[in-house]
C-alpha positions, -999 to 999 in steps of 0.1 A, spaced: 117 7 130 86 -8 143 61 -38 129 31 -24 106 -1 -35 120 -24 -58 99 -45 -27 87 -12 -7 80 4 -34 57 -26 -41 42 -39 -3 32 2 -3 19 0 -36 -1 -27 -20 -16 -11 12 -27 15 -7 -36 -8 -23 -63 -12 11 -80 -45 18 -60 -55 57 -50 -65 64 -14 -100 71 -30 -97 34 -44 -83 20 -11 -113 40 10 -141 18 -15 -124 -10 -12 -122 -14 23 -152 4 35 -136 36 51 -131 73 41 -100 84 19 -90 103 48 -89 72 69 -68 58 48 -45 83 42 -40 87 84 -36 47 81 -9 54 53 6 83 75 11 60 103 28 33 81 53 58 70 62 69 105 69 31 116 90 25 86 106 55 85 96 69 49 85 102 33 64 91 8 44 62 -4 70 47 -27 97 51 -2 76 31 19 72 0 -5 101 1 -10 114 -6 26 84 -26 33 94 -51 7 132 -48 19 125 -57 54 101 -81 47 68 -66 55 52 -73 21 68 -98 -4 74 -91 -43 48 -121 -48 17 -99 -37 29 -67 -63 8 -68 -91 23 -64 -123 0 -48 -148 -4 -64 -181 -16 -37 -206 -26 -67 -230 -54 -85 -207 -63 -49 -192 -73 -37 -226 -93 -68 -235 -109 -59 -197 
């Protein structure tokens, strides 16, 4: 398994926060297709099918830490 590139962790850490590609794409300036190939990519050098495979190994090996998940409060979103 390789290193994720800057781009690649960061598109993931995104996803990982419950963002869609369409989201991401906004976000960061980019096309949802870009960001889906950028996804793709991070898959292949972690070795996962699918996007929550690949939090999940990011965050076993390190790649992303637990700290940077954000866990939604349905309390302060609803007063949002």
């Amino acid at each position: 398994m390789k290193e994720l590139t800057a781009r690649q962790r960061q598109v993931l850490l995104l996803a990982a926060n419950g963002n869609t590609n369409a989201a991401i794409a906004a976000w960061l300036g980019v096309t949802p297709h870009s960001v889906a190939e950028i996804l793709t990519a991070a898959y292949r050098r972690l070795g996962a099918s699918d996007r929550a495979q690949a939090v999940a190994i990011a965050l076993a090996v390190g790649e992303i830490g637990v700290h940077q998940i954000h866990i939604p409060n349905p309390q302060q979103e609803a007063a949002a």
